[in-house]
Each structure stands twice: as structure tokens, then as C-alpha cells.
GUTOR-70543 format. One record per residue (C-alpha): residue number from 1; residue in one letter; x, z, y. Coordinates in steps of 0.25 Angstrom, whole numbers, m for minus. Layout:
<atoms>
<atom><k>NUM</k><r>a</r><east>X</east><up>Z</up><north>Y</north></atom>
...
</atoms>
This chain:
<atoms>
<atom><k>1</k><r>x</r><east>0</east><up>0</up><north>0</north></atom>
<atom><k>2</k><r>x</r><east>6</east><up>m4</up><north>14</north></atom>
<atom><k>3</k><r>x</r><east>5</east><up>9</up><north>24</north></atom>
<atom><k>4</k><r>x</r><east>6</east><up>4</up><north>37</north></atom>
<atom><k>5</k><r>x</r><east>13</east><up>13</up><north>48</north></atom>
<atom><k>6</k><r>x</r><east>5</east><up>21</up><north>58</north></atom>
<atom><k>7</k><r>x</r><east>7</east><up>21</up><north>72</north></atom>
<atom><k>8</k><r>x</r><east>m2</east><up>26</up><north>83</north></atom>
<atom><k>9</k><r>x</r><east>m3</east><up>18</up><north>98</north></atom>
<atom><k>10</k><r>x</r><east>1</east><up>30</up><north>109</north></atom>
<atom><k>11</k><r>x</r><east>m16</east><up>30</up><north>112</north></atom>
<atom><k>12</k><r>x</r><east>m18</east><up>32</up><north>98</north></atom>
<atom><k>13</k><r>x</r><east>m5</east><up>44</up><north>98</north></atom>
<atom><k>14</k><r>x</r><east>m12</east><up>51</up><north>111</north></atom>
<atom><k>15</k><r>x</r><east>m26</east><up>49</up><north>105</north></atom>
<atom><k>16</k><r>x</r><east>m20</east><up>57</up><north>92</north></atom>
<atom><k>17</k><r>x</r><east>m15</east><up>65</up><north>101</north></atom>
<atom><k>18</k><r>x</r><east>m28</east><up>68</up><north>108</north></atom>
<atom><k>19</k><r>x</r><east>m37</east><up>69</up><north>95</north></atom>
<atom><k>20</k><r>x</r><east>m25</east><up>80</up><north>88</north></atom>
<atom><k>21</k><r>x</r><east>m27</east><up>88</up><north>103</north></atom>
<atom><k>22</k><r>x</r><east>m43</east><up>86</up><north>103</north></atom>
<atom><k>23</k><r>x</r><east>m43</east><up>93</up><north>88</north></atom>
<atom><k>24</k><r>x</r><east>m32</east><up>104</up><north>89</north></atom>
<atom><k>25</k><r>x</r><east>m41</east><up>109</up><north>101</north></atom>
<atom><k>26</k><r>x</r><east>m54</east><up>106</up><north>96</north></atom>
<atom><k>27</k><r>x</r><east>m55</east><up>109</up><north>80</north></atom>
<atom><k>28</k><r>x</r><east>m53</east><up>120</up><north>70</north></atom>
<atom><k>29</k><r>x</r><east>m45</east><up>108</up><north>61</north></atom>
<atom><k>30</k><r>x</r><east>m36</east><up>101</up><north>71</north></atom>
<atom><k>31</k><r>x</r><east>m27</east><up>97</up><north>56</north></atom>
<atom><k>32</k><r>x</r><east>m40</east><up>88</up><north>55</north></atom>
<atom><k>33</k><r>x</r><east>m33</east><up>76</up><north>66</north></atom>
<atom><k>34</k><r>x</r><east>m20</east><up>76</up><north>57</north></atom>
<atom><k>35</k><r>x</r><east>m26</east><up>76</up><north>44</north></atom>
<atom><k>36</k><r>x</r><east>m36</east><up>63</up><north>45</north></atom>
<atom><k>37</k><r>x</r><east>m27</east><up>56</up><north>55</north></atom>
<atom><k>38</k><r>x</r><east>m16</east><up>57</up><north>45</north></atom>
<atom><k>39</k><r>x</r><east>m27</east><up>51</up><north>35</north></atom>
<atom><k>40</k><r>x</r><east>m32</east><up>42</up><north>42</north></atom>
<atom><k>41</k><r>x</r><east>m17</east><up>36</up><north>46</north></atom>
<atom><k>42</k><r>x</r><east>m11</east><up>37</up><north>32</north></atom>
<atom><k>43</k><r>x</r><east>m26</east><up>29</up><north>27</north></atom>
<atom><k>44</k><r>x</r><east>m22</east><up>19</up><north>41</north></atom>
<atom><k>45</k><r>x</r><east>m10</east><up>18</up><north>36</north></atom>
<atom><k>46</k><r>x</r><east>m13</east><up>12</up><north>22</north></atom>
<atom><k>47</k><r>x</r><east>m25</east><up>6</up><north>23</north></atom>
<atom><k>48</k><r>x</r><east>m28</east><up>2</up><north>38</north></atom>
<atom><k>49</k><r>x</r><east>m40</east><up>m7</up><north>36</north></atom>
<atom><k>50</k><r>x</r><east>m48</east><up>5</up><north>33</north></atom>
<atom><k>51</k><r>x</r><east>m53</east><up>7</up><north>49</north></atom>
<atom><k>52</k><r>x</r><east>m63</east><up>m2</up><north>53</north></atom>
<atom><k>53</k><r>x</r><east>m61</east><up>m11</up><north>64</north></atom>
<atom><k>54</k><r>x</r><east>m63</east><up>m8</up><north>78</north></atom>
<atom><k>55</k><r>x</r><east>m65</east><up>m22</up><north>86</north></atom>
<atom><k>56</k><r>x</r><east>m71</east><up>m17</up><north>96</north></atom>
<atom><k>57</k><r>x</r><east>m55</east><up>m11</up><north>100</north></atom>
<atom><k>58</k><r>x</r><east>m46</east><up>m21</up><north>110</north></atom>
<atom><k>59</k><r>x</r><east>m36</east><up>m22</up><north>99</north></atom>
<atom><k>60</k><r>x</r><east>m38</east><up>m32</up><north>88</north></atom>
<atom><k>61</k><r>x</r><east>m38</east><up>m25</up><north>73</north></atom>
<atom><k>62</k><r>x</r><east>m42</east><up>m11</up><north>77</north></atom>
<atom><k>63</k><r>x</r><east>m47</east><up>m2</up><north>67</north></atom>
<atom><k>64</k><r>x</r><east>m52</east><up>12</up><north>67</north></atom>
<atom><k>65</k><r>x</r><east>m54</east><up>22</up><north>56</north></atom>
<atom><k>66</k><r>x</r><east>m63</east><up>34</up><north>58</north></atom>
<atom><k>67</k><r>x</r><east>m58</east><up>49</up><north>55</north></atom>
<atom><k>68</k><r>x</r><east>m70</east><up>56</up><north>52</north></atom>
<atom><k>69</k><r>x</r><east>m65</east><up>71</up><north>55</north></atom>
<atom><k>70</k><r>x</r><east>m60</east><up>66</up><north>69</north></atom>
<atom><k>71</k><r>x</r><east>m72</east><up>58</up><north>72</north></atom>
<atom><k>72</k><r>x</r><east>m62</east><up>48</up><north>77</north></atom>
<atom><k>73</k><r>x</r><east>m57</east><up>35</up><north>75</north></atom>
<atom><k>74</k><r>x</r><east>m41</east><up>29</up><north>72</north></atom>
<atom><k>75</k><r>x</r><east>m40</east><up>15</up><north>79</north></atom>
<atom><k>76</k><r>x</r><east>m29</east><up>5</up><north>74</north></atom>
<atom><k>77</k><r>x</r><east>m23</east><up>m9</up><north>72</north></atom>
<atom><k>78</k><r>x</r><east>m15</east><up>m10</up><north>60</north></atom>
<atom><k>79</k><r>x</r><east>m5</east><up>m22</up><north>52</north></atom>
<atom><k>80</k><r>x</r><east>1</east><up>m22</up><north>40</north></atom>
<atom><k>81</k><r>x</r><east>11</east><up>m11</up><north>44</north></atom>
<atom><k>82</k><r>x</r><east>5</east><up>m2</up><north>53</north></atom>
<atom><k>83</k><r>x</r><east>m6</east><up>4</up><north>59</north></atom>
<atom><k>84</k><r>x</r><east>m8</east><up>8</up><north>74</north></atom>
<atom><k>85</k><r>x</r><east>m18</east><up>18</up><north>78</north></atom>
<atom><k>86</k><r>x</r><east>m22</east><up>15</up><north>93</north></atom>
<atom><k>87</k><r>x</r><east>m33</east><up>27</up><north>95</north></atom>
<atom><k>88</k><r>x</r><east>m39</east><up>37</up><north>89</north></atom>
<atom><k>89</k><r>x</r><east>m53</east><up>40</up><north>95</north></atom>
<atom><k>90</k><r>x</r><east>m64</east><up>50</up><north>93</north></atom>
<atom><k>91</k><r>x</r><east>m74</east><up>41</up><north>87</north></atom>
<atom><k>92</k><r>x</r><east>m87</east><up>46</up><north>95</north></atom>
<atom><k>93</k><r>x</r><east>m80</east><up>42</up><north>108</north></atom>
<atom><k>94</k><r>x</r><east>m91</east><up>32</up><north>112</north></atom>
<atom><k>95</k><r>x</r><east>m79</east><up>21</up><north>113</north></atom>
<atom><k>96</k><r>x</r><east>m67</east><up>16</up><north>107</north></atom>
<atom><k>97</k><r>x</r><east>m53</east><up>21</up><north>111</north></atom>
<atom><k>98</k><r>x</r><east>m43</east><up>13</up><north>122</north></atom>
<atom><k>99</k><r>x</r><east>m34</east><up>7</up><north>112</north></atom>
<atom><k>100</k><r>x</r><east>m22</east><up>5</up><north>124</north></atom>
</atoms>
């Protein structure tokens, strides 16, 4: 099986950042963030074609996969030897993230 490397855009890094803050603050399980993103990223990175497509984002190819417990969404673009997470976004926002 091809794993493909994970990398995150400096959005995604400071929404990751924003969504680890939000939890420490706000819940009894903060470990919760850290465990179902590492999930999800180990899944991304063997089996990117698992997130539905997004077309309505300005980046051709994006994908999103939903993380149930965070009630957010991982936005990427992937190729045969990475993937790029470009947002992670609280998925009852009312709109999609600012990929730039």
C-alpha cells in the first residue's frame, strides 16, 4: 500500500492550532483532538480517496472528510505521494473555510 506524506498548509497549521486551543479550554477530554486527527491522518494518508469531494472550494480536487467527535471537517488536495491538509473547519460554521 502507498502511504503518502502529510503535510499541512500554514491555514491548516493555525486552524490545528485554533481547534487543540478551543478543546484544552473548552472540554473534559481535550486528548480527543489528538487522537481522531492522528486517525484520520494515518487513514488520509493510506487511503486519500476516502473524503468526498468538495467542489464548491476554489482549489481544484479538494476533499473533505468528516470527524464525527470534532464535528469538523479535514479539507485536502492529495497526489500519489502526498497529502495536504488546507483547513480544518468546525463543520456547523454555515460556510466553508478560506483556503488561502
Amino acid at each position: 500500500m502507498n502511504r503518502r506524506r502529510v503535510r499541512f498548509t500554514a491555514k491548516a497549521r493555525e486552524h490545528a492550532r485554533l481547534l487543540r486551543q478551543w478543546w484544552q479550554e473548552n472540554s473534559q477530554r481535550p486528548e480527543i483532538v489528538h487522537d481522531d486527527l492522528t486517525e484520520a491522518l494515518e487513514m488520509l494518508a493510506a487511503l486519500p480517496g476516502i473524503g468526498s469531494p468538495y467542489p464548491a472550494a476554489p482549489i481544484t480536487g479538494i476533499r473533505r472528510l468528516y470527524l464525527e467527535r470534532l464535528t469538523s471537517h479535514i479539507y485536502y488536495t492529495f497526489t500519489e505521494h502526498e497529502v495536504v491538509v488546507r483547513a480544518l473547519w468546525h463543520a456547523r460554521r454555515g460556510s466553508g473555510p478560506d483556503f488561502v
